[in-house]
LUMDRENRO-409093 format. One line per 10 residues: for each residue x, y, z of N, C-alpha, C. Coordinates in Angstrom, 3 decimals, padded with zeros to 6 digits. Example, Ala and Ser with C-alpha at 12.3 -4.5 7.8 and 13.67 -1.06 7.14 Angstrom:
BEGIN
013.190 -005.690 007.800 012.300 -004.500 007.800 013.200 -003.300 007.800  012.850 -002.250 007.080 013.670 -001.060 007.140 012.900 000.030 007.870
END
This chain:
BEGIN
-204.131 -135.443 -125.183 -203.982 -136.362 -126.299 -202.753 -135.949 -127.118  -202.036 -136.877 -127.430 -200.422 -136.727 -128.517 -200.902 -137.021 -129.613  -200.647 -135.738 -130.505 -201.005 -136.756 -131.968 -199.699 -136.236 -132.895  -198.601 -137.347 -132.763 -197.343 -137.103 -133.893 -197.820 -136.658 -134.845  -197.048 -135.755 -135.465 -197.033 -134.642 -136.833 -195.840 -135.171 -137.683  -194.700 -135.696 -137.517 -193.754 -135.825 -138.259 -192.862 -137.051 -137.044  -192.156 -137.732 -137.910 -191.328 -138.875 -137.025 -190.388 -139.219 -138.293  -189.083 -139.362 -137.536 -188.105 -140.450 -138.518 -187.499 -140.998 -137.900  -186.919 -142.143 -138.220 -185.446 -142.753 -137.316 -184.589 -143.340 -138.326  -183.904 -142.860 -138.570 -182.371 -143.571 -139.556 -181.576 -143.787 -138.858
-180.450 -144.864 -139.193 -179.286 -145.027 -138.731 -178.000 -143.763 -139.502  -177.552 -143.630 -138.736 -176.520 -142.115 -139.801 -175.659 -142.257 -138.611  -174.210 -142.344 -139.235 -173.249 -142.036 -138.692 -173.043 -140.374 -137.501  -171.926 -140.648 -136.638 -171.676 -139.040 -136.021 -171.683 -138.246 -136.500  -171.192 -138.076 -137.753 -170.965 -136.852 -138.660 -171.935 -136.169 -139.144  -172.772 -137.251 -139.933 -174.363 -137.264 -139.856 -175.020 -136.690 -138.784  -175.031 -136.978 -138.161 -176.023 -136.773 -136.746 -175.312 -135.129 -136.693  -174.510 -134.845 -136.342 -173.955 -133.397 -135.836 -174.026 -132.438 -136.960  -174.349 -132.847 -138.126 -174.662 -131.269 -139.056 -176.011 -131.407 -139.365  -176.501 -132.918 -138.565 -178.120 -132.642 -138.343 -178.259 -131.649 -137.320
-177.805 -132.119 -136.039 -178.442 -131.211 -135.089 -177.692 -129.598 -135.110  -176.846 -129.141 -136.237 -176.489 -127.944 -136.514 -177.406 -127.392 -137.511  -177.587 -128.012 -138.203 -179.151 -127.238 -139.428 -180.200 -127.332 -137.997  -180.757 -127.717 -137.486 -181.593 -128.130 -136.114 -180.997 -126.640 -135.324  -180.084 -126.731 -134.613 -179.935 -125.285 -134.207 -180.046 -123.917 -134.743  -179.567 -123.944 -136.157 -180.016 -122.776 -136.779 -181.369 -122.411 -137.231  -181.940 -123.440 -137.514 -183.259 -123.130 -137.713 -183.873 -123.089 -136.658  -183.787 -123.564 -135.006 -184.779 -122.919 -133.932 -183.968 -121.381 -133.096  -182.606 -121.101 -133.633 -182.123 -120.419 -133.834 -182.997 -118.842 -134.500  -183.527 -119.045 -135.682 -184.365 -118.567 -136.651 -185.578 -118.077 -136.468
-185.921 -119.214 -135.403 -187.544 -119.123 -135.228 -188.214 -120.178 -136.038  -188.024 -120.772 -136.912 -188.749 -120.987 -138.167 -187.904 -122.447 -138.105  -188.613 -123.907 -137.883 -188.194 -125.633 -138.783 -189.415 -125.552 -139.367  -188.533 -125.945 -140.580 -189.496 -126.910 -141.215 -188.812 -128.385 -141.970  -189.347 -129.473 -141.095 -189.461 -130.831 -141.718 -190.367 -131.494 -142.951  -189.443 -131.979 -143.720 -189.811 -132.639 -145.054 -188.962 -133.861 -145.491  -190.124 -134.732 -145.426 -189.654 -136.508 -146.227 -190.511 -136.532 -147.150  -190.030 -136.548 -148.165 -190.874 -136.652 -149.127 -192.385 -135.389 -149.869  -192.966 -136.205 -149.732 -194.612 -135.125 -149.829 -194.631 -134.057 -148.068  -194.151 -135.171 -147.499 -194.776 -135.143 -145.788 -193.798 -133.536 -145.621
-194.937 -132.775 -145.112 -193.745 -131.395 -144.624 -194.690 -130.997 -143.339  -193.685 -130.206 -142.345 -194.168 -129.660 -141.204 -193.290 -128.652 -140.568  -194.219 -127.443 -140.767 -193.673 -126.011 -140.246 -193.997 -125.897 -139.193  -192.897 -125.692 -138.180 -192.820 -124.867 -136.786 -192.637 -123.542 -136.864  -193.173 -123.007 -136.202 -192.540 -121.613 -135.564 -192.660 -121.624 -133.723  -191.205 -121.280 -133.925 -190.538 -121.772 -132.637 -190.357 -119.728 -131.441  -191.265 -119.876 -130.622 -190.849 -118.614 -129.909 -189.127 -118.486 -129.406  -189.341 -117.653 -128.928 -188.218 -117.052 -128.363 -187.367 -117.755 -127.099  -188.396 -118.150 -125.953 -188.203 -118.943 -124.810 -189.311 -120.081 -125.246  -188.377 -121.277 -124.782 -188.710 -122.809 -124.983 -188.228 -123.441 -123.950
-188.889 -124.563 -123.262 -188.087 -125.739 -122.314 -187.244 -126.643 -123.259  -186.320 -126.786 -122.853 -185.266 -127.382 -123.299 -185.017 -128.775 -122.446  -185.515 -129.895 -122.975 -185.439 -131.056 -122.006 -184.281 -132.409 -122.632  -183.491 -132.533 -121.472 -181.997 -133.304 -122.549 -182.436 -134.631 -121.210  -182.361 -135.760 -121.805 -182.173 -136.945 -121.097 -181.468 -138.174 -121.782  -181.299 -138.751 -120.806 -180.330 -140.204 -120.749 -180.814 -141.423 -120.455  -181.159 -142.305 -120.961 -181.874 -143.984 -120.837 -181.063 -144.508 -121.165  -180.994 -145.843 -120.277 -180.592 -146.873 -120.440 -182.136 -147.713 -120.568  -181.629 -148.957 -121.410 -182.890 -149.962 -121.559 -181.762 -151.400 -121.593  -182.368 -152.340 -121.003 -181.661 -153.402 -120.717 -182.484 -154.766 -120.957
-182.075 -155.611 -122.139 -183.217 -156.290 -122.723 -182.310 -157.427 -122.473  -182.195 -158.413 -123.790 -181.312 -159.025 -124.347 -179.318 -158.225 -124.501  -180.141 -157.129 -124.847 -178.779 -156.319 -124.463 -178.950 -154.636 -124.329  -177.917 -154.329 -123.574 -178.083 -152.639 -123.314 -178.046 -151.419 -124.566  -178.871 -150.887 -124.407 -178.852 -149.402 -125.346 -179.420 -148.390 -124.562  -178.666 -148.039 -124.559 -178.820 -146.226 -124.343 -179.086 -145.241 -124.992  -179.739 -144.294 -125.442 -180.375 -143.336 -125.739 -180.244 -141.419 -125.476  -179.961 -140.825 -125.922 -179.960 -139.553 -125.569 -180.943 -138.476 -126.192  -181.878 -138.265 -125.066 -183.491 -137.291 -126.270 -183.141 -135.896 -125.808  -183.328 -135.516 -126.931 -183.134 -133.752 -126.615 -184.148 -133.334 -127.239
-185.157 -132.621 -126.314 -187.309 -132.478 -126.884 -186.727 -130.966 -126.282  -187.359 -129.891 -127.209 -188.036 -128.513 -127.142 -189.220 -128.636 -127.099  -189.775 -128.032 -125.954 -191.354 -127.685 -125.746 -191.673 -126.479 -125.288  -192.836 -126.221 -126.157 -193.400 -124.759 -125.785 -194.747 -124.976 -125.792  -195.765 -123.797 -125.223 -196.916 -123.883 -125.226 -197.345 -123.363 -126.634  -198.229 -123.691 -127.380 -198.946 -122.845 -128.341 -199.258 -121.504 -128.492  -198.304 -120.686 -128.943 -199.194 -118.900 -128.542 -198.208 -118.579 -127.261  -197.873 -118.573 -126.689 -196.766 -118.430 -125.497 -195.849 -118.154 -125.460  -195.147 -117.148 -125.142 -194.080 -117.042 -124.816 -193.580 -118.035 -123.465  -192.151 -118.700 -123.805 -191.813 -119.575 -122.305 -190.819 -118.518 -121.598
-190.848 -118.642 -120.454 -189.611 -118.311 -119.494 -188.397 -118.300 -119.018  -187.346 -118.337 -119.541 -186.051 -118.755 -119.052 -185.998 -119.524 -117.914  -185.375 -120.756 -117.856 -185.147 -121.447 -116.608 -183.847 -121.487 -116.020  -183.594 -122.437 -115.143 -182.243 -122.605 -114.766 -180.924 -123.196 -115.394  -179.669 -122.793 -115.562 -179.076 -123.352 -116.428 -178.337 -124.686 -116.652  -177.911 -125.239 -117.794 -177.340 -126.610 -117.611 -176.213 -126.533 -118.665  -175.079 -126.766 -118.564 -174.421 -127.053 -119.691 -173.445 -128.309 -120.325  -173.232 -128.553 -121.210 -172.430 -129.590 -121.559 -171.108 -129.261 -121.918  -170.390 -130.829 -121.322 -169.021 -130.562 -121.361 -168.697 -131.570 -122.183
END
C-alpha cells in the first residue's frame, strides 16, 4: 500500500528547479530532508546507500510532454547497497 506523505507541483523556471535540486542534494547529502508547505512538514532520514532511480516519459495526448523523475528509495531501517553506475552528461 502507497500512502503519500508530502506532494507539490509548481511551475518554476530552470533556475528555480536547479537550486531546488541543489538544497535536495545537500540535504540527502546530510542524511537529514526535511519538507515544509506551510503547517505540512516531513522529516526524512536518508541512509548512507539508496537506489537511485532517474527516468524519461514521454506521454502523447492532444500533445507531447515529457517528463524526467528522479525517486530515491530505500528500505526502512536498512542500509542499501551500492549498485552499478550511471552518469550524466
Amino acid at each position: 500500500m502507497e500512502v503519500v506523505l508530502f506532494k507539490s507541483e509548481e511551475r518554476k523556471n530552470t533556475q528555480e528547479v536547479a537550486a531546488i535540486l541543489r538544497q535536495i542534494a545537500d540535504r540527502v547529502e546530510s542524511g537529514e530532508v526535511v519538507l515544509t508547505r506551510g503547517q505540512e512538514e516531513v522529516r526524512l532520514q536518508i541512509p548512507a546507500n539508496v537506489t537511485l532511480e532517474i527516468k524519461v516519459e514521454e506521454e502523447t495526448k492532444r500533445t507531447t510532454k515529457k517528463s524526467l523523475e528522479i525517486e530515491i528509495e530505500w528500505p526502512e531501517g536498512e542500509e542499501g547497497s551500492p549498485r552499478g553506475d550511471m552518469s550524466i552528461g
